[in-house]
PDB file of N, CA, C and O in Angstrom:
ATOM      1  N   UNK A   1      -2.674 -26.348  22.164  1.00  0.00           N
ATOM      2  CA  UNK A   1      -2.411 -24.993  21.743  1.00  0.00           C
ATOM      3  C   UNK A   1      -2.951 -24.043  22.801  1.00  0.00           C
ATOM      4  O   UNK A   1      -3.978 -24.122  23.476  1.00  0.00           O
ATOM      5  N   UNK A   2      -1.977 -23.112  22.770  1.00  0.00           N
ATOM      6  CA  UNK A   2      -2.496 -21.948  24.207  1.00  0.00           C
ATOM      7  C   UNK A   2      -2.638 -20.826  23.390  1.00  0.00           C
ATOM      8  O   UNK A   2      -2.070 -20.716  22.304  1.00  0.00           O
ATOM      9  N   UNK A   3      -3.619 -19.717  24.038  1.00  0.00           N
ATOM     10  CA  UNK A   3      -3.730 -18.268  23.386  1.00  0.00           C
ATOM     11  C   UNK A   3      -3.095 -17.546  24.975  1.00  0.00           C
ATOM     12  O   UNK A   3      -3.226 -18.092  26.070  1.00  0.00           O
ATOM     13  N   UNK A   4      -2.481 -16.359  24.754  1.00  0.00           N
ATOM     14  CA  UNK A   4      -1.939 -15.555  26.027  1.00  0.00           C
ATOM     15  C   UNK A   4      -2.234 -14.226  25.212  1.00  0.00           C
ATOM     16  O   UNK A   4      -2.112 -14.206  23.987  1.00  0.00           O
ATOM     17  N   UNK A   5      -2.679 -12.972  26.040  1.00  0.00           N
ATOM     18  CA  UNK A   5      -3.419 -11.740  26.216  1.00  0.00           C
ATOM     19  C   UNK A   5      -1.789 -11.222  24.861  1.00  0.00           C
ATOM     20  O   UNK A   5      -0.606 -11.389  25.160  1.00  0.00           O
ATOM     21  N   UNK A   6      -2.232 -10.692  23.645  1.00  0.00           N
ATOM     22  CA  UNK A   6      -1.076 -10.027  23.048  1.00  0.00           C
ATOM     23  C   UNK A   6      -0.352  -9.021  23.725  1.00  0.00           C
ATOM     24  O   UNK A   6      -0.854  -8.185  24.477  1.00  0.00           O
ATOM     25  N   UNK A   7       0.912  -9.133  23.418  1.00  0.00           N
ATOM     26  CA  UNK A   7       1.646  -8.032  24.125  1.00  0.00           C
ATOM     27  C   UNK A   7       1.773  -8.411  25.670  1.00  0.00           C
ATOM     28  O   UNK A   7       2.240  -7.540  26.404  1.00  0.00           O
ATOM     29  N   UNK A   8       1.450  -9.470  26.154  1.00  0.00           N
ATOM     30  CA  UNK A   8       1.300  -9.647  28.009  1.00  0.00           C
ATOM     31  C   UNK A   8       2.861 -10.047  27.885  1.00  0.00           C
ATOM     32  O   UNK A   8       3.510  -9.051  28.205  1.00  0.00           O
ATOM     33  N   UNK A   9       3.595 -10.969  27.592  1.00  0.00           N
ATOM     34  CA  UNK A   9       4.797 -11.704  27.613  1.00  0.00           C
ATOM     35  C   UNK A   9       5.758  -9.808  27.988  1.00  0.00           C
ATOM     36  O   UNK A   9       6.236  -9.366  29.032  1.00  0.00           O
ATOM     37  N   UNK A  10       5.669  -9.243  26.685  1.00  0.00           N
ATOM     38  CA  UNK A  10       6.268  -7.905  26.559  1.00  0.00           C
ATOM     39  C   UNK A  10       6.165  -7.369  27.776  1.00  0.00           C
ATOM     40  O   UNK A  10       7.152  -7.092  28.458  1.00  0.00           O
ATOM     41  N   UNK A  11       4.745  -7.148  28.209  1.00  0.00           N
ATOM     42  CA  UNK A  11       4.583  -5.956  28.853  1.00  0.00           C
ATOM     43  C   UNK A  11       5.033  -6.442  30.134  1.00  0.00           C
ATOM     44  O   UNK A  11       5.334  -5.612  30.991  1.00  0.00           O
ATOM     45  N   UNK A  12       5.114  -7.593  30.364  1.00  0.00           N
ATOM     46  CA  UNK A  12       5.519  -8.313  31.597  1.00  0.00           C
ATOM     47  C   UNK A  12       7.284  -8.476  31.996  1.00  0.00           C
ATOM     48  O   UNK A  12       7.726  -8.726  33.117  1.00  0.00           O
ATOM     49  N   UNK A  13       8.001  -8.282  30.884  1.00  0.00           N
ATOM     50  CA  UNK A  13       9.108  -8.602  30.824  1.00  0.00           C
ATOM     51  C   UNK A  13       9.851  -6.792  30.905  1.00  0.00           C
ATOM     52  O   UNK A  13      11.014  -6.614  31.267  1.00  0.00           O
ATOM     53  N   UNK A  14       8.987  -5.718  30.530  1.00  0.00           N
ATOM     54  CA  UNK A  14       9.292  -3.949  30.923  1.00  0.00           C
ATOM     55  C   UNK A  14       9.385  -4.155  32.260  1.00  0.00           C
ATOM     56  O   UNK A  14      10.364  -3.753  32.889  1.00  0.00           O
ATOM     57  N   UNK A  15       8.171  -4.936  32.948  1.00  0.00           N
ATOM     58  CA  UNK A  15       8.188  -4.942  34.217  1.00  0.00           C
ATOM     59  C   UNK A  15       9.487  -5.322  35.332  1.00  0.00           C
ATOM     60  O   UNK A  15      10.173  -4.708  36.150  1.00  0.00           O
ATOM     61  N   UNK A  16       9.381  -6.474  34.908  1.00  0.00           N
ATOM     62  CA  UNK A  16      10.760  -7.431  35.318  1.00  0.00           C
ATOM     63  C   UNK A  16      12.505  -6.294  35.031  1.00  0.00           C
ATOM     64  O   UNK A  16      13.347  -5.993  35.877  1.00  0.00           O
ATOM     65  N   UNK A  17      12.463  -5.944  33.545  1.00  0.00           N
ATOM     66  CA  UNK A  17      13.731  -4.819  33.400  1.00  0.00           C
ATOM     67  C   UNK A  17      13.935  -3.950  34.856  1.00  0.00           C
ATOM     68  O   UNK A  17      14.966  -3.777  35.506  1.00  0.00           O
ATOM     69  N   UNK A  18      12.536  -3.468  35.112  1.00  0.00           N
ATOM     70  CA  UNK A  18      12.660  -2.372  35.939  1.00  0.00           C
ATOM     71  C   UNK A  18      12.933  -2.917  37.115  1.00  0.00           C
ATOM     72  O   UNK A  18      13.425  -2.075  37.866  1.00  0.00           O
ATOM     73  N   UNK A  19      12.831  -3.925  37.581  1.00  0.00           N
ATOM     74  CA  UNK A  19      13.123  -3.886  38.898  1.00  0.00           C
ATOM     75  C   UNK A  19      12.015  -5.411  39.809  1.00  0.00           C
ATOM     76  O   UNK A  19      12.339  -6.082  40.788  1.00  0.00           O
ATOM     77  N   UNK A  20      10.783  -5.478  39.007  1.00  0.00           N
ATOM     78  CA  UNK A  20       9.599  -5.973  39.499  1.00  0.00           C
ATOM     79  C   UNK A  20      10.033  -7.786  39.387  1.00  0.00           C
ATOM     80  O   UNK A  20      10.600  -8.365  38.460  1.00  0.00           O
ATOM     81  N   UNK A  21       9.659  -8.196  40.347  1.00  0.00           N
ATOM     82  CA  UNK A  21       9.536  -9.324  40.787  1.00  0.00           C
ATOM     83  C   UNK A  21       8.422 -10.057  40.494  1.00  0.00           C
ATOM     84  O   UNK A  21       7.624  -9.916  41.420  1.00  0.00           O
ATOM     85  N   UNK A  22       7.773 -11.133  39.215  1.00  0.00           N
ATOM     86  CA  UNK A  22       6.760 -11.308  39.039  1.00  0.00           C
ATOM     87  C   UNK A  22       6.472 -12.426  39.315  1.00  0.00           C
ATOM     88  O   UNK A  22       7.222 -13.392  39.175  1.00  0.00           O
ATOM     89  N   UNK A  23       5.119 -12.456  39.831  1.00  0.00           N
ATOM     90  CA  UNK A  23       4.908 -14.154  40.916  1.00  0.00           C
ATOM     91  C   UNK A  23       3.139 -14.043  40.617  1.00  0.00           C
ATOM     92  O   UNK A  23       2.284 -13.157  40.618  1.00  0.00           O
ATOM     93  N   UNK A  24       3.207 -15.441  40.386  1.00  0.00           N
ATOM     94  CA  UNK A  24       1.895 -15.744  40.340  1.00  0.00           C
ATOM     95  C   UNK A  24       1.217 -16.246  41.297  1.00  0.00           C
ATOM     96  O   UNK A  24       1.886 -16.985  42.019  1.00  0.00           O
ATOM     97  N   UNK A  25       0.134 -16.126  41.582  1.00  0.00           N
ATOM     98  CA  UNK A  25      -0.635 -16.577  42.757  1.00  0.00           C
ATOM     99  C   UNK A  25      -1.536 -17.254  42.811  1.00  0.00           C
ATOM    100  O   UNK A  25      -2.464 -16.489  43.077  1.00  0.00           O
ATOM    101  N   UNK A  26      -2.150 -18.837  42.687  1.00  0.00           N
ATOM    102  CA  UNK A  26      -3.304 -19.183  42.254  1.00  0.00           C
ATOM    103  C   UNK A  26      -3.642 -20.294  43.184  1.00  0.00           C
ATOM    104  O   UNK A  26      -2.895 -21.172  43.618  1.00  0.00           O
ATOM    105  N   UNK A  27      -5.052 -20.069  43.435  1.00  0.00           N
ATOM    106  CA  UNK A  27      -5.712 -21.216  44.273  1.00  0.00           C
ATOM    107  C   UNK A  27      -6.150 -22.299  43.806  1.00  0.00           C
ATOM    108  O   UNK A  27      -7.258 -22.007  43.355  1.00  0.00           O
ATOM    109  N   UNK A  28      -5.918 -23.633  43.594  1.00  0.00           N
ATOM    110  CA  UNK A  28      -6.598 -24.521  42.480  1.00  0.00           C
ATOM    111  C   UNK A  28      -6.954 -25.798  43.731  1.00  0.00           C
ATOM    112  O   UNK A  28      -6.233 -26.709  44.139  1.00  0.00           O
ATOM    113  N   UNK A  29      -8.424 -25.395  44.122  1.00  0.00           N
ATOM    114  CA  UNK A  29      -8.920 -26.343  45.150  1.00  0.00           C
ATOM    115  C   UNK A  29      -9.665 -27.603  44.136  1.00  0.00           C
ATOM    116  O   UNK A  29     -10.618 -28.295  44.495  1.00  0.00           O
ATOM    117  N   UNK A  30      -9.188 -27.661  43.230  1.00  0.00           N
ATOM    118  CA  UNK A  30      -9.922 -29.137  42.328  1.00  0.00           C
ATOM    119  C   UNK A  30      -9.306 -29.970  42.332  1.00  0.00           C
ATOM    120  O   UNK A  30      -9.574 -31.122  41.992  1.00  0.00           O
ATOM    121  N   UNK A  31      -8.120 -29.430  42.819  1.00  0.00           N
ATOM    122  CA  UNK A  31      -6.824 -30.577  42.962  1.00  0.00           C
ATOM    123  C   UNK A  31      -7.638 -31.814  44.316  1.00  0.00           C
ATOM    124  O   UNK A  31      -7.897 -33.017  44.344  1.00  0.00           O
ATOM    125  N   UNK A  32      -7.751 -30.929  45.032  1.00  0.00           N
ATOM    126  CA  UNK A  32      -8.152 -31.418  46.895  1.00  0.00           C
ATOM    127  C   UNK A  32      -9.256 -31.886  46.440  1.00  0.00           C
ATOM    128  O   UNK A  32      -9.481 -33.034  46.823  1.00  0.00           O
ATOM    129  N   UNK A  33     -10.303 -31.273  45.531  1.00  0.00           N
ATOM    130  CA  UNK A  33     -11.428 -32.237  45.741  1.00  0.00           C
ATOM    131  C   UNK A  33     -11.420 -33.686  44.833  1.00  0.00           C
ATOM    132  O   UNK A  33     -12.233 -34.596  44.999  1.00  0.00           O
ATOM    133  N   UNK A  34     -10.577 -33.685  44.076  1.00  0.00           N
ATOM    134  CA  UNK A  34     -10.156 -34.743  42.762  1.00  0.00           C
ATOM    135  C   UNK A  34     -10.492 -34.937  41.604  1.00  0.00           C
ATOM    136  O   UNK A  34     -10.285 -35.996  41.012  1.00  0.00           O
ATOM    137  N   UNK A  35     -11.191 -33.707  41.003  1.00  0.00           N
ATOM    138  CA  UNK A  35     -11.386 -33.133  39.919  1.00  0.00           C
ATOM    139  C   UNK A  35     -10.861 -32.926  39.228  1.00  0.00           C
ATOM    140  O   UNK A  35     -11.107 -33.170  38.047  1.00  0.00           O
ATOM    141  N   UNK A  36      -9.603 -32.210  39.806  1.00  0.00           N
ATOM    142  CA  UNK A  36      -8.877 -32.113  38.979  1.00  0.00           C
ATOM    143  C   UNK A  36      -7.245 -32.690  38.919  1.00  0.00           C
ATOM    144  O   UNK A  36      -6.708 -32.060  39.830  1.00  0.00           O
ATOM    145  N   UNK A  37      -6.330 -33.466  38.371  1.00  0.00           N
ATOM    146  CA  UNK A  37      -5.245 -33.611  38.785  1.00  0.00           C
ATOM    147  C   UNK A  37      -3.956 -32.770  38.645  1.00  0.00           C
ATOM    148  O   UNK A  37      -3.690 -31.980  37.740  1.00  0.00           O
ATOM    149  N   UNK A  38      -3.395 -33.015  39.452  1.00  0.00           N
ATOM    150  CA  UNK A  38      -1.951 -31.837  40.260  1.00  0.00           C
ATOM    151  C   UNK A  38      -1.077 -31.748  39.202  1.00  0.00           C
ATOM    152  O   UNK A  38      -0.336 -30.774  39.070  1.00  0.00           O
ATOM    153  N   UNK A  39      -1.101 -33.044  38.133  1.00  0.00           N
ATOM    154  CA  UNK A  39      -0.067 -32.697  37.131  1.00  0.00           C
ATOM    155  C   UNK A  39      -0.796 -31.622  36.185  1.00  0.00           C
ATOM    156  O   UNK A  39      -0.267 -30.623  35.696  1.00  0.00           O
ATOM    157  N   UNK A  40      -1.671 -31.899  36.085  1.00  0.00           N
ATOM    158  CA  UNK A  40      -2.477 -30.830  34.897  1.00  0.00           C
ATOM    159  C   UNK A  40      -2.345 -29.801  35.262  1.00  0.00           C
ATOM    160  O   UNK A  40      -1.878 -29.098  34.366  1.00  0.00           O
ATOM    161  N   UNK A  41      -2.596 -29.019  36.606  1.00  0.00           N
ATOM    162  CA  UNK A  41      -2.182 -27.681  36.572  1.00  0.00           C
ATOM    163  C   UNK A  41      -0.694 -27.821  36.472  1.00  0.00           C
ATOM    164  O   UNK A  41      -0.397 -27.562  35.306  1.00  0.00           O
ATOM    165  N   UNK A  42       0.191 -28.063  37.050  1.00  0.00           N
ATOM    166  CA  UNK A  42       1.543 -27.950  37.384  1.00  0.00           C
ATOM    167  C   UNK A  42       1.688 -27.630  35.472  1.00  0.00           C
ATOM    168  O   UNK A  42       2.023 -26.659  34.794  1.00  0.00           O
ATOM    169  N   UNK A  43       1.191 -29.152  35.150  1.00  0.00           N
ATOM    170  CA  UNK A  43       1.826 -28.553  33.182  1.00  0.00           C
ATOM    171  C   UNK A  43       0.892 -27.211  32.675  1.00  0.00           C
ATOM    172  O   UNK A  43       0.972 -27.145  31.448  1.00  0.00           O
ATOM    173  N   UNK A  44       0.496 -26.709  32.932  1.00  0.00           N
ATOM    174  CA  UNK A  44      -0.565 -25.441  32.762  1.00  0.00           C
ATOM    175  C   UNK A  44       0.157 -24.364  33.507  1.00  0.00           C
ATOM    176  O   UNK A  44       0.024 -23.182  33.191  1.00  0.00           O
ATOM    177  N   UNK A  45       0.773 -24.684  34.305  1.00  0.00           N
ATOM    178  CA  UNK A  45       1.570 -23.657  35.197  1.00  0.00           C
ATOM    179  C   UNK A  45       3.005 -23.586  34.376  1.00  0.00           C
ATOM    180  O   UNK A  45       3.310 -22.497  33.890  1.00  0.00           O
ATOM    181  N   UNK A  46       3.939 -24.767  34.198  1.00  0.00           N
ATOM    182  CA  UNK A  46       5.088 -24.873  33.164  1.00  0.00           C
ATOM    183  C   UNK A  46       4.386 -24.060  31.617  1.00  0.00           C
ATOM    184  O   UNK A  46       5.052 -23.186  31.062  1.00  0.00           O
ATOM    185  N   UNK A  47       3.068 -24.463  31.085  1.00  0.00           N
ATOM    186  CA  UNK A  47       3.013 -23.744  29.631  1.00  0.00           C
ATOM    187  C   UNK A  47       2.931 -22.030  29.789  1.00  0.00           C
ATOM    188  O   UNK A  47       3.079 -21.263  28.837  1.00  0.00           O
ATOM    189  N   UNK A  48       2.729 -21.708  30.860  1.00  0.00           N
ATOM    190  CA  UNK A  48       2.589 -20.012  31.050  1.00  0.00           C
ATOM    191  C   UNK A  48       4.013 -19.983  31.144  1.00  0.00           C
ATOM    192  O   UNK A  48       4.464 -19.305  30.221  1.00  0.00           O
ATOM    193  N   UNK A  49       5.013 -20.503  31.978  1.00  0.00           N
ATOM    194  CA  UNK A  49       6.224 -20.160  32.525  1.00  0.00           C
ATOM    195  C   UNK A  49       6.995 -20.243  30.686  1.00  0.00           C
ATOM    196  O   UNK A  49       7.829 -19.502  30.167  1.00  0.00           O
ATOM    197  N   UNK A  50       6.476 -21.113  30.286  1.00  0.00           N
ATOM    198  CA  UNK A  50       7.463 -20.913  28.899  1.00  0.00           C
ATOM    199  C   UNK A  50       6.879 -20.070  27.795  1.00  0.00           C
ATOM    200  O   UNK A  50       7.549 -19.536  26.912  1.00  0.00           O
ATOM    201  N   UNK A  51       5.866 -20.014  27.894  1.00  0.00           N
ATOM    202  CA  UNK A  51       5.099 -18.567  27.112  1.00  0.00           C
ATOM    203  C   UNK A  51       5.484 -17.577  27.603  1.00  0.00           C
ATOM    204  O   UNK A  51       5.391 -16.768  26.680  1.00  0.00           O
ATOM    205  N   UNK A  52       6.032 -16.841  28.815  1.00  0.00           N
ATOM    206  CA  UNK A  52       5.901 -16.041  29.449  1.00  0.00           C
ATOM    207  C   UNK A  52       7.305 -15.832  30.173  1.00  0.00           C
ATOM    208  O   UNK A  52       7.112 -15.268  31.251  1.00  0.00           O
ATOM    209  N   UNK A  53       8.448 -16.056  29.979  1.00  0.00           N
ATOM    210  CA  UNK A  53       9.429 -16.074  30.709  1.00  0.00           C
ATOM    211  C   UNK A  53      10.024 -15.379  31.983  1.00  0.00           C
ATOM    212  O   UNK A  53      10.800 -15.600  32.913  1.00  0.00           O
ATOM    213  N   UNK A  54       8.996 -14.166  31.347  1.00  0.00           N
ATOM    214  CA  UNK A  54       9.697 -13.348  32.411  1.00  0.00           C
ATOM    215  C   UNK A  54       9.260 -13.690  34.294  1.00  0.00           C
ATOM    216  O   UNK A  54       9.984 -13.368  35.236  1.00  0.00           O
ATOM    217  N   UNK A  55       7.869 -14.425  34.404  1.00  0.00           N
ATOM    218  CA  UNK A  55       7.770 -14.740  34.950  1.00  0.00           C
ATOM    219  C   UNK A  55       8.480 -15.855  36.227  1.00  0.00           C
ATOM    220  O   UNK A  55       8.519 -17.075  36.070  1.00  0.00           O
ATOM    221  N   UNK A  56       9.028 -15.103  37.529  1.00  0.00           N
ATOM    222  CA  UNK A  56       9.903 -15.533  38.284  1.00  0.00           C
ATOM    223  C   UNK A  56       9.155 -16.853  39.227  1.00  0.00           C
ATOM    224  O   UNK A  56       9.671 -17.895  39.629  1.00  0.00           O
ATOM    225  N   UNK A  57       8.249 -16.522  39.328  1.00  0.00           N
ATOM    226  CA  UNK A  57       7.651 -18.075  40.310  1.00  0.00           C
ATOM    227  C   UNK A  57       6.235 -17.909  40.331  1.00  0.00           C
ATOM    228  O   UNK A  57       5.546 -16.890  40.275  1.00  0.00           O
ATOM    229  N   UNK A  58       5.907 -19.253  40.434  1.00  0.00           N
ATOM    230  CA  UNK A  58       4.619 -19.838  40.947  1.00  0.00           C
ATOM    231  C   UNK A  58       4.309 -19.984  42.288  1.00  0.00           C
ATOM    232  O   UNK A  58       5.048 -20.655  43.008  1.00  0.00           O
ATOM    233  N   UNK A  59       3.319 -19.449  42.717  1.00  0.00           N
ATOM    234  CA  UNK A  59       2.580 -19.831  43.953  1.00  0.00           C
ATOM    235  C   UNK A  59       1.400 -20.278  44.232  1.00  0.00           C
ATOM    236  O   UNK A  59       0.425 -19.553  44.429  1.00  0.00           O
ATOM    237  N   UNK A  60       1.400 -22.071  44.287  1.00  0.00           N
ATOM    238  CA  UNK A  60      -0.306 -22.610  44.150  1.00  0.00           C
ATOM    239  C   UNK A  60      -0.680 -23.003  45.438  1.00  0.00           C
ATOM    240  O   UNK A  60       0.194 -23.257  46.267  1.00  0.00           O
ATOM    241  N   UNK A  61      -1.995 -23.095  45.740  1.00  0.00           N
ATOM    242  CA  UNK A  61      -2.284 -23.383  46.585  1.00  0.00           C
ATOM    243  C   UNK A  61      -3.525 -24.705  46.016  1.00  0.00           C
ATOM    244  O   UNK A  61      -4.619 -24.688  45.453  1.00  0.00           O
ATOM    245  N   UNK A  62      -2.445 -25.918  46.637  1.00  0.00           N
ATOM    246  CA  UNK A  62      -3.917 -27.186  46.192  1.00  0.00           C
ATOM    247  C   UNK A  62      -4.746 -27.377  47.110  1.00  0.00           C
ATOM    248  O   UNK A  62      -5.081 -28.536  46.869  1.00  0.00           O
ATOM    249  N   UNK A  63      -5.411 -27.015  48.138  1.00  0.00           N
ATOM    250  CA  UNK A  63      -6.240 -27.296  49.491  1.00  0.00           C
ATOM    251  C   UNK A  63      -7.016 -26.606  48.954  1.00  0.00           C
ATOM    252  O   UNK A  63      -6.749 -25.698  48.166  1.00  0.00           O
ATOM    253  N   UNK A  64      -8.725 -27.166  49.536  1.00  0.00           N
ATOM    254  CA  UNK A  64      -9.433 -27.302  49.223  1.00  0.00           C
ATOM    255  C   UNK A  64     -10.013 -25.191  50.013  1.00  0.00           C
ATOM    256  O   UNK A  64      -9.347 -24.424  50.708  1.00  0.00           O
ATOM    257  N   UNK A  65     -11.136 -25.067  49.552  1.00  0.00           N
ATOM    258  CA  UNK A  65     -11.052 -23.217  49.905  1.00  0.00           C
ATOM    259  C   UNK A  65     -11.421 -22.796  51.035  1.00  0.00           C
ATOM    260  O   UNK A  65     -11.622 -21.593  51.196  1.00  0.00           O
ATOM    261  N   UNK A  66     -11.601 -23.784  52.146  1.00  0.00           N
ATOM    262  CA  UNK A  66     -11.448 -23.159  53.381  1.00  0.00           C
ATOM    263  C   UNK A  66     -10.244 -24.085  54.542  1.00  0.00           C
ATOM    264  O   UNK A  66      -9.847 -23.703  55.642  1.00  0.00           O
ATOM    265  N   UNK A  67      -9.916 -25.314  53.837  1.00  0.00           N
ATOM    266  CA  UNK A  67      -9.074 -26.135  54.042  1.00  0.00           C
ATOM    267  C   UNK A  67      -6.923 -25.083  54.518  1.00  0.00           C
ATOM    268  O   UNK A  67      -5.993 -25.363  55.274  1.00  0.00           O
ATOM    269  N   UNK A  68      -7.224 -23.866  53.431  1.00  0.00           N
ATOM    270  CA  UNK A  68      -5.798 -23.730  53.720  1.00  0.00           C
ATOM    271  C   UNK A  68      -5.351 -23.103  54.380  1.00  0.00           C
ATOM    272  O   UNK A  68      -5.994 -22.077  54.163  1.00  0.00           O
ATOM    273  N   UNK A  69      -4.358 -22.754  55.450  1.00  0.00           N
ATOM    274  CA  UNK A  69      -3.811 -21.838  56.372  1.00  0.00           C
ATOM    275  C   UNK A  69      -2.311 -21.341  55.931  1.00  0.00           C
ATOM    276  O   UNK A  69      -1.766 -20.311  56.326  1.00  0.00           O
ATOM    277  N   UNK A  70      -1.742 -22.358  54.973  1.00  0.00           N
ATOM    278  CA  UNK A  70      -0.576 -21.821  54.384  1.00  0.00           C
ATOM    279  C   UNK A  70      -0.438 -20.616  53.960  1.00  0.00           C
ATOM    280  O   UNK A  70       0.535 -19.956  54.326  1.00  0.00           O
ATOM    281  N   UNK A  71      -1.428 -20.076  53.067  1.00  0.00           N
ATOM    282  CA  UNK A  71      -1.690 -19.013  52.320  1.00  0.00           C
ATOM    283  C   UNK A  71      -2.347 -17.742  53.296  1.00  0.00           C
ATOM    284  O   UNK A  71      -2.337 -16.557  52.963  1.00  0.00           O
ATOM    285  N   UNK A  72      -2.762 -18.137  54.227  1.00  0.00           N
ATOM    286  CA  UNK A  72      -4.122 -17.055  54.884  1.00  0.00           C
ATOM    287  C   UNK A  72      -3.356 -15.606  55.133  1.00  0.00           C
ATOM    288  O   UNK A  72      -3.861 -14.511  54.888  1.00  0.00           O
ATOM    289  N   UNK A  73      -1.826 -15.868  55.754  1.00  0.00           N
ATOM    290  CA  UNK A  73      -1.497 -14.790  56.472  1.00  0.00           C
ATOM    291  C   UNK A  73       0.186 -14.588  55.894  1.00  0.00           C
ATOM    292  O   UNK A  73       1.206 -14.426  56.564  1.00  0.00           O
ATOM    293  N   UNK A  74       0.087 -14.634  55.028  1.00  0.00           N
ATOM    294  CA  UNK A  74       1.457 -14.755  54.215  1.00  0.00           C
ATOM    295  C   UNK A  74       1.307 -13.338  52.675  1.00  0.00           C
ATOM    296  O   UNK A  74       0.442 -13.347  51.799  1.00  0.00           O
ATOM    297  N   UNK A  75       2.293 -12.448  52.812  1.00  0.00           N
ATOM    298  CA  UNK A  75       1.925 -11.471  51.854  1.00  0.00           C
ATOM    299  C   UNK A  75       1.539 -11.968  50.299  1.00  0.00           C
ATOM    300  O   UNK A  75       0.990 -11.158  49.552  1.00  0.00           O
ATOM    301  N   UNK A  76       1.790 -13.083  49.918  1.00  0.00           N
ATOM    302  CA  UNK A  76       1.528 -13.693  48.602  1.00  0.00           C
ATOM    303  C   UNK A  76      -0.429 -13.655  48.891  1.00  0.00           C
ATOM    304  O   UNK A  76      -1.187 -13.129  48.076  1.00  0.00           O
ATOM    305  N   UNK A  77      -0.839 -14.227  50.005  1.00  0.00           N
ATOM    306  CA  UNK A  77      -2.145 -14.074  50.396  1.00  0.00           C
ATOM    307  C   UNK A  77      -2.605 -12.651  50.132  1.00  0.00           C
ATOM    308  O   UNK A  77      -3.459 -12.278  49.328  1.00  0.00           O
ATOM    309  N   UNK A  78      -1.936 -11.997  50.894  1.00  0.00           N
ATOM    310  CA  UNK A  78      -2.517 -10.516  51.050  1.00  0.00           C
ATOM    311  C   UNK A  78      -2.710  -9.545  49.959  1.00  0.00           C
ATOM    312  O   UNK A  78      -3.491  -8.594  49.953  1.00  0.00           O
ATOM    313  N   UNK A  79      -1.732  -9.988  48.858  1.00  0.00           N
ATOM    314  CA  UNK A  79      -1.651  -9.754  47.560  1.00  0.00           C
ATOM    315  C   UNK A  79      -2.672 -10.208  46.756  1.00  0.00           C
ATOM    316  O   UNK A  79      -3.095  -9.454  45.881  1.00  0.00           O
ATOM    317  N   UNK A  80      -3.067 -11.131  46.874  1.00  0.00           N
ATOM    318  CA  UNK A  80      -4.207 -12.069  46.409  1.00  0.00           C
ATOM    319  C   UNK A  80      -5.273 -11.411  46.453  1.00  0.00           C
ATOM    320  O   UNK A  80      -5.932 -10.971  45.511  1.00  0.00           O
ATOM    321  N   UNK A  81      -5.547 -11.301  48.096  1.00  0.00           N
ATOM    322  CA  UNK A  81      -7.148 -10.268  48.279  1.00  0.00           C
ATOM    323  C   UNK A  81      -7.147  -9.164  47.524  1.00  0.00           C
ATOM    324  O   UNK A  81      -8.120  -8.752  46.892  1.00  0.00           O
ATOM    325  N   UNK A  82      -5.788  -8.532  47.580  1.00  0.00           N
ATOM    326  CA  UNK A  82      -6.147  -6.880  46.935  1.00  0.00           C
ATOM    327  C   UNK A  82      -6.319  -6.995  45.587  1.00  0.00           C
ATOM    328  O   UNK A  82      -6.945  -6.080  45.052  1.00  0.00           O
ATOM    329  N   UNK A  83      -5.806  -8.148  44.701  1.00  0.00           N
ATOM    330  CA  UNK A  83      -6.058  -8.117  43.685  1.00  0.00           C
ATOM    331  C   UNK A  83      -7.349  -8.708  42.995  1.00  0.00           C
ATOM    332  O   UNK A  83      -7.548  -8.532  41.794  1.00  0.00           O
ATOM    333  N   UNK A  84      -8.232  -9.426  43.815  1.00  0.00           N
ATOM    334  CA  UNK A  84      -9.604  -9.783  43.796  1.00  0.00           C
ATOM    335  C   UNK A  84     -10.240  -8.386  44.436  1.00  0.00           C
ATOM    336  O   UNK A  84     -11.416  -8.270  44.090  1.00  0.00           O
ATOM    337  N   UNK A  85      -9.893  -7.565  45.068  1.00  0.00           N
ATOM    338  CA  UNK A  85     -10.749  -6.422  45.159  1.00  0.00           C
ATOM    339  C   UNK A  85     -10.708  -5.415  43.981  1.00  0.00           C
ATOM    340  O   UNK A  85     -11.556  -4.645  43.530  1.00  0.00           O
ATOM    341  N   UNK A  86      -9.317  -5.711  43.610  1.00  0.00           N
ATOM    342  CA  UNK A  86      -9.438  -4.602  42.062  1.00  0.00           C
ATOM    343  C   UNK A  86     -10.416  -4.880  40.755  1.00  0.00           C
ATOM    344  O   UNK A  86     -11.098  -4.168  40.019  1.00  0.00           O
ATOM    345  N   UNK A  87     -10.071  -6.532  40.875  1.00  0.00           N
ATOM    346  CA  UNK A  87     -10.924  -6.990  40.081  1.00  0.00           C
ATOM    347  C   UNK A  87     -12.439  -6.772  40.494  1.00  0.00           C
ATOM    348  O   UNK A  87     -12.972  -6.380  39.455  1.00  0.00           O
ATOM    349  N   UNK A  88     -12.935  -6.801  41.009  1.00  0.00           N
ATOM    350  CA  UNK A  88     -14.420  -7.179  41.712  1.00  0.00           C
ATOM    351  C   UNK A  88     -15.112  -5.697  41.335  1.00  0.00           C
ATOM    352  O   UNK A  88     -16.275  -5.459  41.658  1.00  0.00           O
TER     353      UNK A  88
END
């Protein structure tokens, strides 16, 4: 059983009407260290995508947190930082 923020599916899917492109961005270095396995997020990533439809793609990163260069210089990255600075 999953809980998701009330009203997020909604408020996410106004977004999407208008125009917005919604993509997720997540670093999951437990994969790389073997903590955690790749199917478990991937099905954790599928249970948001079907809770959440409006949501257009996933973007994970399994390498370990200084291991990745895929992500470093790519706007999905750059997006990333600014949104850990909003948060912070």
């Amino acid at each position: 059983m999953s809980k998701s923020i009330p009203g997020c599916g909604e408020q996410l899917q106004r977004l999407k009407d208008r125009g917005f492109v919604l993509i997720v961005v997540t670093n999951q270095p437990d994969v790389a260290r073997g903590t955690t396995p790749r199917a478990t997020v991937e099905g954790i990533n599928d249970l948001i995508a079907r809770e959440i439809p409006a949501i257009d793609r996933f973007i994970v990163c399994f390498h370990d947190n200084n291991d990745c260069l895929r992500l470093q210089e790519t706007p999905a990255r750059n997006a990333a930082d600014r949104c850990r600075r909003i948060r912070h």
